[in-house]
C-alpha positions as CSV (number, residue, x, y, z in Angstrom):
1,X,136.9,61.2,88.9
2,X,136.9,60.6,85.0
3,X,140.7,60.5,83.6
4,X,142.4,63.8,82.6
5,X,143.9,62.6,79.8
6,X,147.1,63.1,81.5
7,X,149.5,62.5,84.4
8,X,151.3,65.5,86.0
9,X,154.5,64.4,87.8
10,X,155.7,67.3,90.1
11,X,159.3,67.3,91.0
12,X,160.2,65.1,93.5
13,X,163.8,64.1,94.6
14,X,162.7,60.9,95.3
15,X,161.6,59.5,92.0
16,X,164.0,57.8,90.3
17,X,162.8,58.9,86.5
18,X,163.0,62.4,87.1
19,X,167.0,63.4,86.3
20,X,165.6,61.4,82.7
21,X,162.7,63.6,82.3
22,X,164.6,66.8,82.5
23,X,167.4,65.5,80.1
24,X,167.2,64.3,76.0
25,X,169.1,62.4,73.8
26,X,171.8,65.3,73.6
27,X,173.5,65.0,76.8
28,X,174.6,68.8,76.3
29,X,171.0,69.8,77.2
30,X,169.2,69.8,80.6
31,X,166.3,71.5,82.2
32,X,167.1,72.1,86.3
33,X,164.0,74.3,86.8
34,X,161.7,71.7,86.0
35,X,158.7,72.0,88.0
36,X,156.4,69.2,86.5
37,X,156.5,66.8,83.7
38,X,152.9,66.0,82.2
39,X,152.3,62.7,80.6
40,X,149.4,63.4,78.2
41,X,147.6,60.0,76.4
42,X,145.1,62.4,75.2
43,X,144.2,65.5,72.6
44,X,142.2,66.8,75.2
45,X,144.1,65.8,78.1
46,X,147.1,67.7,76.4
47,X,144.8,70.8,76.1
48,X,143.9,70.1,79.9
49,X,147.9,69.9,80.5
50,X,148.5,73.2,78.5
51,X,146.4,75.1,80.7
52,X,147.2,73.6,83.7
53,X,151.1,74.0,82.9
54,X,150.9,77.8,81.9
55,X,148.3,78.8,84.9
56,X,151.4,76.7,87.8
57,X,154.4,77.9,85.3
58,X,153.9,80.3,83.1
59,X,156.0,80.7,80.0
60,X,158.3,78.5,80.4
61,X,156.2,75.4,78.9
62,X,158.0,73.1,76.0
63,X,157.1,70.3,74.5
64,X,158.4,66.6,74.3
65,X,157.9,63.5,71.9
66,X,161.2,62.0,70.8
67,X,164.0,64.3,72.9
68,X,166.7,64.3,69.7
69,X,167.2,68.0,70.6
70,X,170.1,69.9,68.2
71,X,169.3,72.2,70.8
72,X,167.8,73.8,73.7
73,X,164.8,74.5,72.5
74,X,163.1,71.9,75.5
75,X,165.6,71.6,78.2
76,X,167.1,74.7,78.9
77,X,167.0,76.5,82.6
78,X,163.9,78.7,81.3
79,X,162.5,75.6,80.9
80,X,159.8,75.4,83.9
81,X,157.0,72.2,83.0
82,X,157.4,70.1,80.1
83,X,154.6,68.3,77.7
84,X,155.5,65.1,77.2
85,X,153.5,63.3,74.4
86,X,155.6,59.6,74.3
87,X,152.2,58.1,75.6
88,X,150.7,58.9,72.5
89,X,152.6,56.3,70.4
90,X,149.4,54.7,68.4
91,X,149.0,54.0,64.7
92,X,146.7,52.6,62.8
93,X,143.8,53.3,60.4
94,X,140.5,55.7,60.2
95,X,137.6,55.1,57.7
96,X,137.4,58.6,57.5
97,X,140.5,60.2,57.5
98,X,143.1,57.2,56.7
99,X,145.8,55.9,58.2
100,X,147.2,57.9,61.2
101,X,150.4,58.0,63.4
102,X,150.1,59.7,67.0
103,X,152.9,62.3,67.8
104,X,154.4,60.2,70.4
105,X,155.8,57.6,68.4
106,X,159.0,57.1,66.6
107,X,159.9,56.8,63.5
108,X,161.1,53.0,64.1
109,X,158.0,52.3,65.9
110,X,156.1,54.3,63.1
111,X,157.7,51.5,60.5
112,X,156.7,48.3,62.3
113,X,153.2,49.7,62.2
114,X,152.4,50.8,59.4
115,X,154.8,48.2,57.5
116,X,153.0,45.0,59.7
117,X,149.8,46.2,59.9
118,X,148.7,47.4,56.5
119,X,151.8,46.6,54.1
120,X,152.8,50.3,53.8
121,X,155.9,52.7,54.5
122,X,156.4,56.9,55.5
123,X,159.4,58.2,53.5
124,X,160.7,59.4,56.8
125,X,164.2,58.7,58.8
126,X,166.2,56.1,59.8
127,X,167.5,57.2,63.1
128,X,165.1,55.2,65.1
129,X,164.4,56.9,68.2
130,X,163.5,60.2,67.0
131,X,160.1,61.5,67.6
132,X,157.5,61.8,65.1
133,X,156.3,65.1,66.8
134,X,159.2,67.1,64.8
135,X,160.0,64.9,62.7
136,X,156.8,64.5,60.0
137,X,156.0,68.4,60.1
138,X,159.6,69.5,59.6
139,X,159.4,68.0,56.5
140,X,161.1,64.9,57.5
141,X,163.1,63.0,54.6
142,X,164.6,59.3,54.6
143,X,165.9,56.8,52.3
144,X,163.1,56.2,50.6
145,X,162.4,60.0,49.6
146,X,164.0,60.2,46.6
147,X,161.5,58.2,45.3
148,X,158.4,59.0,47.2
149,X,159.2,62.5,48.7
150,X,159.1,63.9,51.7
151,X,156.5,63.3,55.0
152,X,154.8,66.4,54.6
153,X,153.6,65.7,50.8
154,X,151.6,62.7,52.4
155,X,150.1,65.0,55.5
156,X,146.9,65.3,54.7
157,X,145.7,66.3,58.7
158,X,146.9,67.1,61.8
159,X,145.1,67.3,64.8
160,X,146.5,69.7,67.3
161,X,146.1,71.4,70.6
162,X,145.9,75.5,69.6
163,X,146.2,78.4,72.1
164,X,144.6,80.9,69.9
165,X,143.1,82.8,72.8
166,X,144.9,83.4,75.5
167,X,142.0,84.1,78.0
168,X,140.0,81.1,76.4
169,X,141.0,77.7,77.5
170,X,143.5,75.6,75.0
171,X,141.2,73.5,71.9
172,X,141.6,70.7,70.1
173,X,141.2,71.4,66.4
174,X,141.7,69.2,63.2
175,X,142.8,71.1,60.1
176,X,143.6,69.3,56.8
177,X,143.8,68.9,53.1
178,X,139.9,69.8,52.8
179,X,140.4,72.7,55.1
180,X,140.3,76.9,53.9
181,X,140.9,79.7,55.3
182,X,143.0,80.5,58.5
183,X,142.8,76.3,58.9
184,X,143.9,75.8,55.8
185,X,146.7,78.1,56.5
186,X,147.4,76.7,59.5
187,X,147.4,73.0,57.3
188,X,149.9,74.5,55.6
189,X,152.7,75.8,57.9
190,X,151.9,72.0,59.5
191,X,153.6,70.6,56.4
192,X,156.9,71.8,56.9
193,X,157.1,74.7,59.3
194,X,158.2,73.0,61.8
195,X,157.0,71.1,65.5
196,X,156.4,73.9,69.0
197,X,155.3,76.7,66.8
198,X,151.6,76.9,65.8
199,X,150.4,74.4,68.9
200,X,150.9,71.1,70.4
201,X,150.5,68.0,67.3
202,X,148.7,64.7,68.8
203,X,147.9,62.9,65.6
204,X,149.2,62.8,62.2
205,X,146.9,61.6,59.2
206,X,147.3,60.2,55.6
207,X,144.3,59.6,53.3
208,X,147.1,57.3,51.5
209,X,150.7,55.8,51.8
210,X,152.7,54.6,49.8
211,X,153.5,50.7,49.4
212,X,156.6,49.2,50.9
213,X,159.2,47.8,48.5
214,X,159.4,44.5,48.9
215,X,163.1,44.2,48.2
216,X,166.3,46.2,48.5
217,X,170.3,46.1,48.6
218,X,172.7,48.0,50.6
219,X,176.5,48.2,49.7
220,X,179.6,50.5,50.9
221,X,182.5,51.6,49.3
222,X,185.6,52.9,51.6
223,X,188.4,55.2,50.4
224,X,191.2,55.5,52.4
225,X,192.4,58.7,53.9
226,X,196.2,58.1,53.1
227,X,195.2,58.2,49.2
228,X,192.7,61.2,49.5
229,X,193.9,64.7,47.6
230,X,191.5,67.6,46.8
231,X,191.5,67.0,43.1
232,X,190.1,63.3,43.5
233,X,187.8,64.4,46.7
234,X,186.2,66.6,43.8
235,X,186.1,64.2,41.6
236,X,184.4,61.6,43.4
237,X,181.9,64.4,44.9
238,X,181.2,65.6,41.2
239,X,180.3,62.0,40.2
240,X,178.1,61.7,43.3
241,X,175.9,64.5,42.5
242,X,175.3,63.4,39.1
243,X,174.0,60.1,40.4
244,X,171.8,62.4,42.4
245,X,170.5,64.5,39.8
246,X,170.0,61.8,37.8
247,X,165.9,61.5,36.9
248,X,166.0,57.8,36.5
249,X,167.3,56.0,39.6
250,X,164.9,57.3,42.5
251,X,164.9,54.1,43.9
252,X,168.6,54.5,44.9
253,X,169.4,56.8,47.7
254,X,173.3,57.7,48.8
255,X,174.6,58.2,52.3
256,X,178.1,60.0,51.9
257,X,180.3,60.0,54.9
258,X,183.2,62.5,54.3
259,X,184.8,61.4,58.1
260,X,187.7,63.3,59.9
261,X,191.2,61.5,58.8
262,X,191.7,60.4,61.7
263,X,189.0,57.7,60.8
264,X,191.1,56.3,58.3
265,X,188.4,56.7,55.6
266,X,185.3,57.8,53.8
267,X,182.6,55.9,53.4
268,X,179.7,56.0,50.7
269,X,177.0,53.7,51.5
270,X,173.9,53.3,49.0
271,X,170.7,51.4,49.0
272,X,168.4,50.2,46.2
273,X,164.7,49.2,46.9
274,X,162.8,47.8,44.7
275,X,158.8,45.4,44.2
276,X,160.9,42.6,43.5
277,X,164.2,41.0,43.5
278,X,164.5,41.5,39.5
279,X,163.7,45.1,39.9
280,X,166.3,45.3,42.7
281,X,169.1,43.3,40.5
282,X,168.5,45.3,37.5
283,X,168.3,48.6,39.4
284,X,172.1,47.7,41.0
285,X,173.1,46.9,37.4
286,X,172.3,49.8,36.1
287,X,173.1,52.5,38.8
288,X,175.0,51.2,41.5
289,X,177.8,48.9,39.7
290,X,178.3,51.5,36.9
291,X,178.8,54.1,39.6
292,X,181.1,51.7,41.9
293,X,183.7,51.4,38.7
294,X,183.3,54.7,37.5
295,X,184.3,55.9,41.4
296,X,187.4,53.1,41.2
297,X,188.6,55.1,38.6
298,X,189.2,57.9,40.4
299,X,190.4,56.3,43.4
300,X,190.1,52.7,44.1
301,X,187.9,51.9,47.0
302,X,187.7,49.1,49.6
303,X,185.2,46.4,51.8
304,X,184.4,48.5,54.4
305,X,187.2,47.4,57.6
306,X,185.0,49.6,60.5
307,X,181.7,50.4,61.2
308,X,180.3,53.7,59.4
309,X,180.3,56.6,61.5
310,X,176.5,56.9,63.5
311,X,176.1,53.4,62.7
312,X,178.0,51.3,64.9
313,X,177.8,47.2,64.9
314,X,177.1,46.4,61.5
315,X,179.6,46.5,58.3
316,X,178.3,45.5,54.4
317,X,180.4,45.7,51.2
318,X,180.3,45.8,47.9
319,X,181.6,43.1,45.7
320,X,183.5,43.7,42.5
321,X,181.2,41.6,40.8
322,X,177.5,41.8,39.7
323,X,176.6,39.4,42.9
324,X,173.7,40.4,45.0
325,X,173.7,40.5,48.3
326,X,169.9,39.2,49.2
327,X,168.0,41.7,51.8
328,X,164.5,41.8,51.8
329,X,163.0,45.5,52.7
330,X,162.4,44.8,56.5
331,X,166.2,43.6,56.8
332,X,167.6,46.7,54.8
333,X,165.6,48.8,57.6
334,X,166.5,47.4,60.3
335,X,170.5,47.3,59.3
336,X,169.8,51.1,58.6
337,X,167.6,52.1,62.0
338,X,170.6,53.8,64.3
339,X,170.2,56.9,66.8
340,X,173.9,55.9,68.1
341,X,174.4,56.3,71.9
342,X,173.7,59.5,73.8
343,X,176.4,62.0,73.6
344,X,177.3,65.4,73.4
345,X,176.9,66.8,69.7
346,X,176.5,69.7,67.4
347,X,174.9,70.1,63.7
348,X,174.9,72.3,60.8
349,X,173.0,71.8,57.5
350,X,172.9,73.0,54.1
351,X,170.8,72.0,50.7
352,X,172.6,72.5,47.6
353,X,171.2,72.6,44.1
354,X,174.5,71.7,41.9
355,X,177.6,69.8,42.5
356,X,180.5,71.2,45.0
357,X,182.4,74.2,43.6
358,X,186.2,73.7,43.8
359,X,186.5,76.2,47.1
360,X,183.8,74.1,48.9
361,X,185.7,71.2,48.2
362,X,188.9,72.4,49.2
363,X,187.3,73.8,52.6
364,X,185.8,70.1,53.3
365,X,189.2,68.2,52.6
366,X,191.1,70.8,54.4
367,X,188.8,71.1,57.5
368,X,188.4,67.0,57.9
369,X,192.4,67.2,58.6
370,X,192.3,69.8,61.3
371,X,192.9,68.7,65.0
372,X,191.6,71.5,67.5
373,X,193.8,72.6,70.2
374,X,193.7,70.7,73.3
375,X,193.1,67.5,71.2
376,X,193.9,64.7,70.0
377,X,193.7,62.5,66.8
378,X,191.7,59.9,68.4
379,X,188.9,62.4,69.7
380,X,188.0,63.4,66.1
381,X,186.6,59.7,64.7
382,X,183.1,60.7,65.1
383,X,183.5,64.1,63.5
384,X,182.4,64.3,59.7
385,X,180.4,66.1,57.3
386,X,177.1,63.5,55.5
387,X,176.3,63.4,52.1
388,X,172.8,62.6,51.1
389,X,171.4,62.3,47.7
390,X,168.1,64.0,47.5
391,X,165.5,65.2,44.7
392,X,163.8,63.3,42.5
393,X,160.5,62.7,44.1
394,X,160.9,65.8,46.2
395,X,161.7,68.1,43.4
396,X,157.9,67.4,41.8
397,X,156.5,69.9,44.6
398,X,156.3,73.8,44.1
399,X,158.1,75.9,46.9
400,X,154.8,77.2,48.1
401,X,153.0,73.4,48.2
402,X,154.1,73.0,51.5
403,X,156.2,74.9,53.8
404,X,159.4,73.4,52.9
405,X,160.9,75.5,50.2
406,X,163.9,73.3,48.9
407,X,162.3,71.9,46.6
408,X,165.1,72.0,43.5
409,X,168.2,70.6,45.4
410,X,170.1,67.4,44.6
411,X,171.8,66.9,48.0
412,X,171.2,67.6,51.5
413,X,174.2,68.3,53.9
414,X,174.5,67.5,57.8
415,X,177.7,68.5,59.0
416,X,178.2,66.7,62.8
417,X,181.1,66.2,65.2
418,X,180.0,64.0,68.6
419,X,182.4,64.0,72.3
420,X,181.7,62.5,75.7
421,X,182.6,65.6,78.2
422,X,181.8,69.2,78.8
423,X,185.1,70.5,79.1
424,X,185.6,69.8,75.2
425,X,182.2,72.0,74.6
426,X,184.6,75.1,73.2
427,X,187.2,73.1,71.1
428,X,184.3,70.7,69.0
429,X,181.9,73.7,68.9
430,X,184.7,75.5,67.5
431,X,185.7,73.3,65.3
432,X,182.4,72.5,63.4
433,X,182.0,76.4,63.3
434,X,184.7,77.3,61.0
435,X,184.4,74.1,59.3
436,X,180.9,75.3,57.8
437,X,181.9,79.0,57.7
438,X,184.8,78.4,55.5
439,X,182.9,76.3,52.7
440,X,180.8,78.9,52.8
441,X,183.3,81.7,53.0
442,X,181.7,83.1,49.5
443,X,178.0,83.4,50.7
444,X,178.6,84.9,54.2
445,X,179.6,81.8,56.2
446,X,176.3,80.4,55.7
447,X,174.6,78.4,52.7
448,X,172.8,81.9,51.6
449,X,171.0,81.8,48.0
450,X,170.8,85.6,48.7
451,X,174.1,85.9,48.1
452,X,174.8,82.9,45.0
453,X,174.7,83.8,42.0
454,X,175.5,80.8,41.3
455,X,172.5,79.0,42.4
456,X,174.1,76.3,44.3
457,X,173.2,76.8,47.9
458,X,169.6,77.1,48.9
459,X,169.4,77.4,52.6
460,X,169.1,75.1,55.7
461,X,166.9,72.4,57.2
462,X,164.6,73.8,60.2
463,X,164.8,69.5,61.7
464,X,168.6,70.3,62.2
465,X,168.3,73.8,63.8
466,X,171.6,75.6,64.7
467,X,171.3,78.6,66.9
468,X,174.7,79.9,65.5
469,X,173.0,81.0,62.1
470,X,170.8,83.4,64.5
471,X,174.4,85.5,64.2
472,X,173.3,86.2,60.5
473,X,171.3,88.6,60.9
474,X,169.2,87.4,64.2
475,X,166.3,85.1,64.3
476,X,164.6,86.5,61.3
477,X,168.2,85.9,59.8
478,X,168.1,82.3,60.4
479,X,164.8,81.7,60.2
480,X,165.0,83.1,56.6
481,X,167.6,80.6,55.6
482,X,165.3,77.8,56.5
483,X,162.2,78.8,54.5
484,X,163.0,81.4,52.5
485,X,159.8,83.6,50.8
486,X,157.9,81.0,52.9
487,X,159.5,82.9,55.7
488,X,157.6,86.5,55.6
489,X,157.7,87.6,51.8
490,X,154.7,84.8,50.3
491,X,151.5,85.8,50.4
492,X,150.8,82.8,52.9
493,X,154.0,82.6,55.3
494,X,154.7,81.2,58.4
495,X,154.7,84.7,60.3
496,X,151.3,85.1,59.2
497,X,150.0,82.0,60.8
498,X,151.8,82.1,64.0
499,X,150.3,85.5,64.1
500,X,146.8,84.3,63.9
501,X,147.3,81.0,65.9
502,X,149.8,81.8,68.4
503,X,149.3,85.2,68.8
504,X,150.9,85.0,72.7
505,X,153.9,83.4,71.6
506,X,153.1,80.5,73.8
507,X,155.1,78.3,71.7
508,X,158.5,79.8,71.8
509,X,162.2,78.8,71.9
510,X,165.1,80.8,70.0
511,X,164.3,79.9,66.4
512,X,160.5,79.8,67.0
513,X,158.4,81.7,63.9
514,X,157.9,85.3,65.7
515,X,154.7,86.5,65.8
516,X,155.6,89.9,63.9
């Protein structure tokens, strides 16, 4: 018999990998009702697996590459057989088509390829064991974004298993940059709409790349909690964002880590690459050192004295001098490349186009000092709200380029709080919860543009879904927070497409695009 293109592994108490196959990296998700895993190594095996999964389980079919779930979008108890794509973790390079990355892989092992084999580098993130699946058609961003922008403005094909008809078997299709029409709509929504909505992704392309850097620095600042107020939290936040909106430094990128109190500190880490140790020297000289005294005036700041928060085992700090700390690029990646162990977790996100009003910052400095009920100081460390510069690069896109609609914000905001057991579920969720509706008490408890006149919010980031923004105003609710008039009100929209190409809903989970 000629191979599948895929391995289905039926439930069995006996094998040992099983309890792993039905759980992901978020240890608050699992899948009981899992029936069958199938291992696909091929397009059309997974189009093979598709059919075979739906005809044996009917709806109740997700889809796996990296496991990082937010949520339960893939193990869930409706969860019945899962596609699991981790087999397909090749990259490399076609004549016709350019380089390519298959959905499988990670974004570490996407780096080492692409980086040894042919000298180049995918703006995408640092956590190294997420899956490309979601990642690259989310709209996936890293530290090297501000200067080169996002995944999606490379994509230039997908490949992808379809269920277009429901009573014709699953296809294998390639859409891309040269395509028109409904593909060229489906190309589209690819480029930032999002993974398990239109179809299965097996292969990403990119007619080009852009070149490593060479070189690069990474330095940390710490401010101690005990020396915070609300005046200088605003003040060193206001100085932040004008780094970010700054025009001229995209080879600098910021991590801000605005941790609980009970950490002891903040933490501001930021990285400089560069085509050569000069550029990377006179980069720092002009961006980075100015900034580190200009933030010293507002409050002094420290060598770093722990580990930064979702980066354990590795501490760097900046010097009061004009020394530079030698890292070539490689090195600077791999000090950055941490996923963290597996834990319980919850995340909220947010773009913003301006600096921090005065209430937001209040709401941040006086959330990071509460303790929920029922605990302690100790069991908040790993609770915090991260910082990241964004634009430049980014910002050269239209809205309606690509699905991703942010495409005039400065920074980009995670919110995150982490815990070990199950009983804590109610006291972190809760916590987190009226940390981000009270900085956003003024639009709605949510980042709403809608309702700014300001202009400083603009949404939410689909690759961090939170089901809790499906209480403003349902799916359609949240769903219009993460892509705006991409949403349903453009001409082309993501409803549109997931109407022609998904017209069975096949692809589902709670902040799926609907299909009406």
């Amino acid at each position: 018999m000629s191979d599948p293109g895929y391995t289905k592994v039926v439930r069995n108490a006996a094998d040992s990998r099983y309890p792993s196959f039905q759980q992901g990296f978020n240890r608050r998700w699992f899948a009981p009702q899992v029936g069958a895993v199938y291992l696909c190594t091929t397009a059309e095996g997974t189009a093979r697996a598709l059919d075979d999964a739906l005809a044996s389980y009917g709806g109740g079919v997700k889809i796996k590459c990296g496991g990082h779930c937010y949520e339960d979008f893939v193990f869930s108890a409706e969860t019945r057989a899962i596609l699991d794509v981790t087999p397909m973790d090749g990259a490399g390079h076609d004549p016709q088509r350019g380089f390519y990355l298959d959905a499988g892989g990670t974004n570490w092992g996407a780096f080492q390829a692409l980086f040894r084999d042919f000298g180049k580098v995918l703006p995408g993130g640092s956590c190294y064991s997420v899956g490309l699946g979601g990642h690259i058609c989310g709209g996936g961003y890293g530290l090297l974004s501000r200067l080169f922008g996002l995944t999606v403005d490379w994509l230039t094909g997908v490949e992808i298993v379809v269920k277009d008809d429901v009573a014709a078997p699953a296809r294998v299709l390639y859409v891309s940059s040269g395509s028109s029409g409904a593909e060229g709509d489906l190309y589209w929504a690819l480029r930032g709409g999002g993974g398990g909505n239109f179809g299965v992704i097996t292969r990403y392309y990119f007619a080009e790349l852009p070149d490593a850097p060479q070189e690069a620095s990474i330095e940390t600042l710490s401010f101690p909690w005990p020396d915070l107020t609300a005046e200088n939290l605003g003040e060193l936040l206001a100085l932040y964002a004008e780094i970010a909106a700054s025009p001229d430094n995209p080879q600098l990128f910021g991590l801000f880590k605005l941790m609980h109190q009970a950490a002891g500190e903040i933490q501001l880490l930021v990285q400089v690459v560069g085509e050569s140790r000069d550029a990377v020297r006179a980069a720092r000289a002009d961006h980075v050192m100015p900034l580190s005294r200009r933030l010293a005036e507002v409050l002094p700041h420290r060598p770093v004295t722990r580990p930064m928060a979702g980066h354990p085992g590795w501490m760097l700090a900046l010097k009061g001098s004009d020394d530079l700390q030698k890292l070539t690029f490689y090195e600077a990646v791999q000090t950055l490349n941490g996923s963290g162990p597996n834990q319980r977790g919850k995340y909220k996100s947010a773009y913003m186009r301006k600096a921090f009003p005065q209430d937001q910052v209040q709401a941040i400095f006086d959330s990071l000092q509460k303790i929920p009920p029922g605990l302690e100081a100790s069991d908040m460390t790993q609770s915090l709200l991260q910082v990241d510069t964004y634009g430049g690069a980014i910002n050269n896109l239209s809205p309606t380029a690509t699905a991703i609609p942010q495409r005039s914000s400065i920074l980009k905001l995670q919110y995150q709080t982490y815990w070990q057991t199950p009983e804590d579920d109610a006291a972190f969720l809760g916590w987190i919860r009226d940390f981000y509706t009270s900085v956003y008490a003024a639009t709605g408890g949510v980042p709403d543009p809608d309702r700014d006149p300001g202009g400083n919010v603009d949404g939410c980031y689909y690759n961090y879904p939170d089901v809790d923004l499906n209480e403003y105003g349902g799916r359609d609710g949240a769903l219009r927070l993460y892509f705006l008039d991409n949403f349903r009100r453009n001409p082309r929209n993501l409803v549109a497409v997931k109407q022609r190409w998904d017209p069975a809903d096949v692809f589902h989970s709670a902040q799926s695009i609907p299909t009406s």
